[in-house]
C-alpha positions in Angstrom: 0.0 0.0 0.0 1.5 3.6 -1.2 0.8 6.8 0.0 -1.1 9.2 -1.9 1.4 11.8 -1.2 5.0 10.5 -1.6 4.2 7.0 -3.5 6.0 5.5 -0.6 5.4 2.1 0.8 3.1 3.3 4.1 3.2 -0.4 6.0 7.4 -0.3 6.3 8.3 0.4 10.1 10.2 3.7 8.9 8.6 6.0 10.7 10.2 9.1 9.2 7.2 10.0 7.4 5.2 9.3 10.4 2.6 6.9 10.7 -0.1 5.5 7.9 -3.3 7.3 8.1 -6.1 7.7 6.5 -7.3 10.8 4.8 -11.1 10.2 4.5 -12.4 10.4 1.1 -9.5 10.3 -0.3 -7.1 6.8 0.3 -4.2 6.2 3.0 -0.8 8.4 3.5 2.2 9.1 6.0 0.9 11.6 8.6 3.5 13.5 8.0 2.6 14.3 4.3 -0.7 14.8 5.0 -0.1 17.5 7.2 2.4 19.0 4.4 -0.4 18.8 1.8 -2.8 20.6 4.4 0.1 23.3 5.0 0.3 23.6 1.2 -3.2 24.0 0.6 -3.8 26.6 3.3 -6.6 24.3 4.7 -6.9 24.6 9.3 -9.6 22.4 10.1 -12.8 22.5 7.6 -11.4 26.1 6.7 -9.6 26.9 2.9 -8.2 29.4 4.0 -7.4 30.4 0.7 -10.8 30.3 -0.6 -12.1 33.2 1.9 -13.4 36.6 0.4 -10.8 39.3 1.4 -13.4 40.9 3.7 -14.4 37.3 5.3 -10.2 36.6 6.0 -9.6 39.9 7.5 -12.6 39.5 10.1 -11.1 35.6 11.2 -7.4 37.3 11.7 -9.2 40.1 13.5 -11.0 37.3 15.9 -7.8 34.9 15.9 -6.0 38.4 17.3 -8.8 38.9 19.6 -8.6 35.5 21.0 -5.0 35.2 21.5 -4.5 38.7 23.0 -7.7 36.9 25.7 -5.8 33.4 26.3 -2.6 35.8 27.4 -3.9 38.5 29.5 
């Protein structure tokens, strides 16, 4: 079994790429290349971040700001 990412066999003990995973809806990978595909694609959670309107990406750095500047005071 490969992973979708890399084309690497995910079921050797190498953990390098860190472990097999499953990317639902889409096939098996390395956790590690998941995460790297994520990172590429701007995606956090359900959110593309590079699919938000201008205004919409402003107002969730405004709140991320707002919730940060909370958690240290």
């Amino acid at each position: 079994m490969k992973c979708m990412f890399c084309n690497e066999n995910i079921l050797e003990n190498d953990d390098s790429l860190g472990k097999p995973m499953t990317v639902p809806g889409r096939g098996v990978a390395h956790s590690y290349c998941a995460e790297k595909d994520l990172n590429k694609k701007r995606i956090f959670g359900s959110v593309h971040i590079a699919d938000l309107e201008d205004d919409d990406l402003l107002e969730l750095f405004e709140l991320v700001q707002t919730e940060v500047k909370e958690r240290i005071a």
